[in-house]
N, C-alpha and C positions, 0 to 999 in steps of 0.2 A: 416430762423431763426428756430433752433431747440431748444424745451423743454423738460427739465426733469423730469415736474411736469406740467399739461393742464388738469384742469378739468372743466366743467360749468355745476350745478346742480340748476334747477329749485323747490323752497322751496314751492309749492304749488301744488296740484293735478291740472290737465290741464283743468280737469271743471270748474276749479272756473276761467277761464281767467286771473289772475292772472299775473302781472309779477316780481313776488320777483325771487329775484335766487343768486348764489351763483357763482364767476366765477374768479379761477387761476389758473395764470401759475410761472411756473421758468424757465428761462431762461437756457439753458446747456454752460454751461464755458469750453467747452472742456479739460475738464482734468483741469483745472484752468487756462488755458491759456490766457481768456476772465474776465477778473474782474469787467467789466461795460455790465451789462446786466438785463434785463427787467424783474423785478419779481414781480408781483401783486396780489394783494388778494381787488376782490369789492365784495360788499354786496350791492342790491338791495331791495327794500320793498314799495311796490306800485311806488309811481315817484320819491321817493329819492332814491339814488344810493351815497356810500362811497367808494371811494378807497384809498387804504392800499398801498405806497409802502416800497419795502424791497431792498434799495442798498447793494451791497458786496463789492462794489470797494474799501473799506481800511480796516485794523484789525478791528478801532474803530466803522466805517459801520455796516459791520458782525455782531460785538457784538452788538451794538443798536438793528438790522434788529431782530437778534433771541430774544433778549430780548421783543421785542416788540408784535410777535409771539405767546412769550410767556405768555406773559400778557394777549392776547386775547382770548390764549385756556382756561388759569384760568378762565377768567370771565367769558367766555363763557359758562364753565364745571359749574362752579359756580351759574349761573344764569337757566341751566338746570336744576338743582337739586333741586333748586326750586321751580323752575317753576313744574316741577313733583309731588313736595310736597306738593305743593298747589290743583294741579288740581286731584290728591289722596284724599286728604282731603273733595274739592269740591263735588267728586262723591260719597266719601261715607257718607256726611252728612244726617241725618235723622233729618228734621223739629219735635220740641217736639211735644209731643201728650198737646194736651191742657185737664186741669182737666176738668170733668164733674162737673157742679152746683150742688150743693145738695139741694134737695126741700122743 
């Protein structure tokens, strides 16, 4: 079985033992030849693990498959942007100075 698309990227540095990660493929349809074939996208994070599949075998497949794709990289983009905006925020906050009593 050849791919078009194999990646598997681990989402944590190796010292923390960790096992999140990141891990897909696309299957190659030889020129389209092949209309049923294996395309996945999981997501792991400590001992839960998601998998995503993505059928092409009909028009309406396809269009679901990308659509769906598509929704993930939105929210995904979406919830980075955030998530950055937050921990920006986070770092450059400065606790107030408290007034001094006057005597």
């Amino acid at each position: 079985m050849r791919h078009t698309f194999c990646k598997r990227s681990f989402l944590n540095p190796a010292s923390t033992l960790a096992t999140s990660y990141v891990h897909a493929w696309v299957q190659d349809s030889k020129n389209g030849e092949v209309g049923y074939g294996g395309n996945m996208l999981i997501i792991a994070d400590c001992h839960r693990v998601t998998e995503f599949e993505f059928c092409l075998g009909s028009k309406q497949y396809r269009r679901d498959s990308l659509k769906k794709i598509n929704v993930l990289i939105d929210t995904l983009t979406g919830f980075r942007d955030a998530l950055k905006t937050e921990a920006d925020q986070i770092a450059a906050y400065r606790k107030p100075r408290k007034a001094k009593k006057k005597s």
